[in-house]
C-alpha positions as CSV (number, residue, x, y, z in Angstrom):
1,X,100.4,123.9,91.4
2,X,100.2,123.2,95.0
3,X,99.7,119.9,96.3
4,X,96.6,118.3,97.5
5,X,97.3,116.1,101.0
6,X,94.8,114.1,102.6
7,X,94.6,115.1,106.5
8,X,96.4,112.6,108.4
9,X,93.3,112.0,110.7
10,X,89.6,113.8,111.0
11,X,88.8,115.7,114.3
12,X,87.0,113.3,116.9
13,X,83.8,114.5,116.3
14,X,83.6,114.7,112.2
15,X,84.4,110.8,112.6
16,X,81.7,110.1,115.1
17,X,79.3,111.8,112.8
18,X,80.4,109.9,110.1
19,X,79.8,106.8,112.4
20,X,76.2,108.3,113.7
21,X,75.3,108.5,109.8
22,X,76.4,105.5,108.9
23,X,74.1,103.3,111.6
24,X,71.1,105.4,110.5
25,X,72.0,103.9,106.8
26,X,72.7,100.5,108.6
27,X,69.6,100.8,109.8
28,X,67.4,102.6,106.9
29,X,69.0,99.4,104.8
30,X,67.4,97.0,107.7
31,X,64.1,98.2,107.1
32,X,64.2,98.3,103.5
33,X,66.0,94.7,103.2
34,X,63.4,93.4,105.9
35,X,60.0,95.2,104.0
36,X,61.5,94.1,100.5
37,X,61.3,90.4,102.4
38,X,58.0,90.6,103.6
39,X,56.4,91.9,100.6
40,X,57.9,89.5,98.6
41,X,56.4,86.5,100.8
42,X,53.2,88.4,101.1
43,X,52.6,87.6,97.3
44,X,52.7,84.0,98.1
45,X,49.1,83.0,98.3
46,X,49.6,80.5,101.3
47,X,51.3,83.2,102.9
48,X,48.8,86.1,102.2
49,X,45.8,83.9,103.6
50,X,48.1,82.6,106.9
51,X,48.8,86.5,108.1
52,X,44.7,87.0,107.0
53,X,44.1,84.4,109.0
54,X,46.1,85.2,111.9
55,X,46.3,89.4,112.1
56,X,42.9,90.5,110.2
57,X,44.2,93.9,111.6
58,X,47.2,94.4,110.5
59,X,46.7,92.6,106.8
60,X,44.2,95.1,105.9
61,X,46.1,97.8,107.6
62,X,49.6,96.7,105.6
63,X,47.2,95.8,102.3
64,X,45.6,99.6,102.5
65,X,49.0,101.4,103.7
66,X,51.9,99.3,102.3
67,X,51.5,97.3,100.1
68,X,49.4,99.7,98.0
69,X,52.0,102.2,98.1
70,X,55.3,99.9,98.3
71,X,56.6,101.4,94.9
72,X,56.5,105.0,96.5
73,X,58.0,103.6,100.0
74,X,61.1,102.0,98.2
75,X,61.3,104.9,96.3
76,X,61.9,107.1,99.1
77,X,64.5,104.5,100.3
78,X,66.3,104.6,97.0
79,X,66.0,108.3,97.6
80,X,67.8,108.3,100.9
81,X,70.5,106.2,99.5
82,X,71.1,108.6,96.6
83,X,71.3,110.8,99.0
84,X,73.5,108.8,101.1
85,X,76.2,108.7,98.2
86,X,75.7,113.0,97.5
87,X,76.6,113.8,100.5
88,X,79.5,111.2,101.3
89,X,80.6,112.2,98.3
90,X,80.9,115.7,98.8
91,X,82.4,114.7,102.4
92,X,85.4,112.5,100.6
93,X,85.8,115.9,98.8
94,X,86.1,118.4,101.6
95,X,87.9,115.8,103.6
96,X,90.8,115.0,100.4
97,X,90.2,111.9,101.4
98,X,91.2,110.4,97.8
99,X,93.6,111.5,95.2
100,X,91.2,112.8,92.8
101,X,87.6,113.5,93.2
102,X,85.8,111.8,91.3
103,X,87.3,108.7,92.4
104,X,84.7,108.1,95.5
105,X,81.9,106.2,93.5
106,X,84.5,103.7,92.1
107,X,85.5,103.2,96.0
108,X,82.4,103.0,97.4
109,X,80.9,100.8,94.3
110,X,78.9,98.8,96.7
111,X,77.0,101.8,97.9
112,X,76.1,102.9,93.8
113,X,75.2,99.8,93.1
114,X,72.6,99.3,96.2
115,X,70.9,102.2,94.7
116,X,69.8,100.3,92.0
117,X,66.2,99.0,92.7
118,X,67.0,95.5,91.8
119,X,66.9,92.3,94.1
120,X,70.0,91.3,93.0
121,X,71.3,94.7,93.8
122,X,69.9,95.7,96.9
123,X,71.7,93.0,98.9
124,X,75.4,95.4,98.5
125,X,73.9,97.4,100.8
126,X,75.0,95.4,103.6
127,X,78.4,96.1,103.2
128,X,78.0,99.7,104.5
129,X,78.3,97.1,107.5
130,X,82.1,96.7,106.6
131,X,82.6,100.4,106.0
132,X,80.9,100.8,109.5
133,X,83.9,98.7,110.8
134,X,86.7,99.8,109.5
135,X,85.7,103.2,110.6
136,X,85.3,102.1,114.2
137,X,88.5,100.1,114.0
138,X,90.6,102.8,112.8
139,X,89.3,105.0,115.6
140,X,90.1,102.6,118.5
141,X,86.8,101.4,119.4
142,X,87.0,98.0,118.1
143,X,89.8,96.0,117.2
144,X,88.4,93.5,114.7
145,X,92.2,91.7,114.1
146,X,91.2,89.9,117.6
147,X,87.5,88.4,116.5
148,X,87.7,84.8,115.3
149,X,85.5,85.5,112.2
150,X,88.4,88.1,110.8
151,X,90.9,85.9,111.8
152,X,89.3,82.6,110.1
153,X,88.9,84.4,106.5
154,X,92.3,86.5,106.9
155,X,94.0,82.8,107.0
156,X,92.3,81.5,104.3
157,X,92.9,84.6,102.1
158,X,96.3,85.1,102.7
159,X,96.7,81.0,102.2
160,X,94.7,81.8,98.3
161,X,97.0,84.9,98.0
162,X,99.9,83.2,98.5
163,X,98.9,80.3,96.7
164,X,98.1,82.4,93.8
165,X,101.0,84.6,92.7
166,X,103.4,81.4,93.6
167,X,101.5,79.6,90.6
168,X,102.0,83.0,88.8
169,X,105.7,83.3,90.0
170,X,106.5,79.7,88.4
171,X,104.6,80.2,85.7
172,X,106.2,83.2,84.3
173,X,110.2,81.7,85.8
174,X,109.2,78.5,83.6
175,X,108.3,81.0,80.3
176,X,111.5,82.4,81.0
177,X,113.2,79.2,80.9
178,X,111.8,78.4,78.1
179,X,112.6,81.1,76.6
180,X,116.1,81.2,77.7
181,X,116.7,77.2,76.1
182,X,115.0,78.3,72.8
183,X,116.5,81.5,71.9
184,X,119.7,80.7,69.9
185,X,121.4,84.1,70.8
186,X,121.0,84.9,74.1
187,X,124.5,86.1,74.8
188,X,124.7,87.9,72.4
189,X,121.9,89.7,72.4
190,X,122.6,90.5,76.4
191,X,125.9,91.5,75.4
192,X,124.6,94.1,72.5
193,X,121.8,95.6,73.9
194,X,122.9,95.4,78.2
195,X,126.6,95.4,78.6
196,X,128.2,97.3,75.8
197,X,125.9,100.4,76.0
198,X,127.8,100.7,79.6
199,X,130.8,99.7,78.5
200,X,132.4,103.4,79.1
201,X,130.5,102.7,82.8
202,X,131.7,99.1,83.5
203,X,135.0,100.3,82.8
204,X,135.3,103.4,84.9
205,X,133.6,101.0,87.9
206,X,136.6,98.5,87.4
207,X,139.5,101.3,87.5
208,X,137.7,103.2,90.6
209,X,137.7,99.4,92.6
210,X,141.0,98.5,91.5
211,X,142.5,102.0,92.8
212,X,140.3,101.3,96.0
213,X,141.5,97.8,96.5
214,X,145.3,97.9,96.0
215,X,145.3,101.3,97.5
216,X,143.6,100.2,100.9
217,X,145.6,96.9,100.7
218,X,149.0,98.8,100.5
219,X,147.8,101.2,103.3
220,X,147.2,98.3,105.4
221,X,150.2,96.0,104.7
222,X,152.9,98.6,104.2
223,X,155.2,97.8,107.2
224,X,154.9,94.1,106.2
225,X,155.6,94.9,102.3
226,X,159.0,97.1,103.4
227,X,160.0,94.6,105.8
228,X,159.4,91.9,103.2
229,X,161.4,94.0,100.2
230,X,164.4,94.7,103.2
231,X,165.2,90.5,103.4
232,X,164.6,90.0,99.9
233,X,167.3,92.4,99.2
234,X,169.6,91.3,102.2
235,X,169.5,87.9,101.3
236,X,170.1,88.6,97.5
237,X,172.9,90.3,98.3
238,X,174.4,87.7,100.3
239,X,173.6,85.0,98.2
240,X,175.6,87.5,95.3
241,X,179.5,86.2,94.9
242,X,180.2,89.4,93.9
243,X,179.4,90.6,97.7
244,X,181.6,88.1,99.1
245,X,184.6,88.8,97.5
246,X,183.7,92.5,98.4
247,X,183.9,91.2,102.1
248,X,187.3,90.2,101.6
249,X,188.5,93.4,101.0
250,X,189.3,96.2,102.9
251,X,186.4,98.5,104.4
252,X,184.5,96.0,102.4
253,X,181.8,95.1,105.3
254,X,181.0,98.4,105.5
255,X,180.4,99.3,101.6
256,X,178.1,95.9,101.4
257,X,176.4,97.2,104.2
258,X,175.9,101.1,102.4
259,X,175.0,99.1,99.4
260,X,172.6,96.7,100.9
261,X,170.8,99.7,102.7
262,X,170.9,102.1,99.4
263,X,169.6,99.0,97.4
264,X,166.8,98.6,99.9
265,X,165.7,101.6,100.3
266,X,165.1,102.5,96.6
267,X,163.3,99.5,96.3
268,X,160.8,100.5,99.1
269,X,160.8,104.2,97.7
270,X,159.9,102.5,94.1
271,X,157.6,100.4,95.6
272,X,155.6,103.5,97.9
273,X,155.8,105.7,94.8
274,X,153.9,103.0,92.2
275,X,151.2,102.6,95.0
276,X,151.5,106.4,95.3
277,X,151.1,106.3,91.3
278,X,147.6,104.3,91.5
279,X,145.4,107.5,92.2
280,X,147.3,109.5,89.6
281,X,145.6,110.4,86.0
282,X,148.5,108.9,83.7
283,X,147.7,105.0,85.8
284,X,143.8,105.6,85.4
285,X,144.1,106.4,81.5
286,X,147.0,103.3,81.3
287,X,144.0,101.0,83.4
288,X,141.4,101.9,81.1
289,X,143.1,101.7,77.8
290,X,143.8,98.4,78.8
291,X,140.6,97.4,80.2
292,X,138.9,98.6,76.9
293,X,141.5,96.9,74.8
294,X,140.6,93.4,76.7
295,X,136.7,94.0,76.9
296,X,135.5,93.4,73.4
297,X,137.7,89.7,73.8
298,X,136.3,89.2,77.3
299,X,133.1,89.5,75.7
300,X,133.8,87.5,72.9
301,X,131.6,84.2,73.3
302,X,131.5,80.8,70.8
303,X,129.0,78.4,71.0
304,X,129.6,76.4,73.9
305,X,130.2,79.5,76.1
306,X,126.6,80.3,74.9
307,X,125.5,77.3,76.4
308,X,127.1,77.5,79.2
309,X,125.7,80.9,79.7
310,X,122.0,79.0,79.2
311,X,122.7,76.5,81.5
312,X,123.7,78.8,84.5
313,X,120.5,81.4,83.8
314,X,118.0,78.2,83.8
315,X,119.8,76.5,87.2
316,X,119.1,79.9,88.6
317,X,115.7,80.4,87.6
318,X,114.9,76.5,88.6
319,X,116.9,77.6,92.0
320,X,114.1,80.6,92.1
321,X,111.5,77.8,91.2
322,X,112.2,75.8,94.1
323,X,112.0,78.7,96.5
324,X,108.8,80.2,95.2
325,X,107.5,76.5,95.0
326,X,108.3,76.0,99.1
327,X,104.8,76.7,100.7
328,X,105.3,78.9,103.4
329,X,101.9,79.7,105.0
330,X,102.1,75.8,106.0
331,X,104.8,77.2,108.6
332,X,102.7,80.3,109.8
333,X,99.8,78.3,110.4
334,X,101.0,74.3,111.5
């Protein structure tokens, strides 16, 4: 099934006749918000009589031509809004401008709604206004970040947003908490249900960074570990009686020194070859049998452990508390 992709931006002049459209709605909602106005003030009596009084002409001219027919004029209105939503509609579809198609009327609520010929209703046609905007912000001609009305509301919203999910952040830490000091098995439940389905995992992880660890430590301190096994073995040796009566004797010097020398360097071959031995298969199997022979006692807790365990989780979460807590829009905006 091939995917569907929005395009990335509309040619120049699709978007300015999306903008052209969009002030003739602007304005078709003017004069249908501004007649809906008037008519409704022209069924006050005090009203009626004052523009009677005033414009004889053009009371019997909007009594005879409007306000006869007013049904049929907002019903042409409505009309043009229905209208409105069709064909931006099937625009959002040719254009993949959302992810389905049928999601444009959920979008665009504000428009559906306005179609309805209620009072209370009517009014969401204004915020075309704001879809005006955007479009002529995202285009370049306006820059709406830099007016002092965006910039008023955008504090106080981001100041309620933020205000909000901290009160939800601590709420749902302090559930946790509570959670955390009334469960009676915490431990061991983490232990059955998070650590030992890993176990085979967490023990691999601990051979692979031991073998990385000593075996980059060895690489790096080599020279000082050969010099270091060279005057341990010199200085045994000196310190041995046995080697000083060998002195004593005849050609002695020289078989202490052979010794010394053989002595050293099989220690330093022994030493190179067990380091040598850490990336081999038999010293991974020996690591792991012994890790999984000490894991289920690692894991092994009591009762104060257990609460121990508690006590750290809930320090951490009142930790997380205090940081969520810490109003931070005071230092975007003071």
């Amino acid at each position: 099934m091939p995917i569907r992709r929005r395009y990335p931006q509309l040619p120049k002049p699709v978007e300015y006749a999306h903008i052209g459209w969009d002030l003739l709605i602007i304005v078709a909602v003017v004069l249908n918000l501004g007649l809906l106005l008037f008519d409704s003030l022209y069924l006050i009596g005090p009203f009626n009589q004052a523009v009677a009084s005033l414009a004889p002409g053009f009371h019997a001219f909007y009594e005879n031509e409007v306000h006869s027919r007013f049904f049929h004029i907002d019903l042409f209105f409505v009309g043009l809004f229905v209208v409105d939503i069709l064909l931006g509609w099937a625009a959002a579809i040719a254009e993949r401008r959302y992810h389905r198609w049928f999601f444009y009327p959920f979008v665009h609520w504000y428009d559906v709604l306005g179609c309805i010929p209620l009072s209370g209703f009517r009014l969401l046609r204004v915020l075309r206004v704001v879809s005006l905007l955007h479009r002529l912000h995202r285009l370049g001609l306006i820059n709406v970040t830099h007016w002092s009305i965006y910039q008023f509301f955008f504090k106080y919203y981001d100041i309620l947003l933020e205000e909000l999910s901290d009160r939800i952040a601590l709420r749902l830490l302090g559930n946790v908490q509570q959670q955390i000091m009334s469960s009676d098995s915490l431990t061991e439940r983490v232990i059955d249900r998070v650590i030992m389905p890993r176990k085979a995992a967490l023990i691999s992880e601990i051979v692979q960074r031991l073998e990385s660890t000593v075996g980059e430590a060895y690489q790096l301190n080599r020279d000082a570990a050969m010099s270091a096994i060279d005057n341990l073995v010199t200085r045994t040796l000196n310190e041995s009686p046995e080697i000083q009566r060998l002195h004593r004797l005849p050609m002695g010097q020289t078989t202490a020194s052979a010794m010394q020398a053989s002595i050293s360097g099989v220690a330093q071959r022994l030493v190179d070859e067990m380091a040598l031995g850490i990336h081999s298969p038999e010293f991974r199997q020996l690591v792991e049998r012994t890790a999984d022979s000490g894991f289920d006692s690692w894991l092994s807790v009591d009762q104060e452990s257990n609460r121990i365990t508690e006590l750290v989780l809930y320090d951490i979460l009142e930790m997380l508390k205090e940081q969520v807590n810490r109003q931070r829009w005071k230092d975007r905006y003071e």
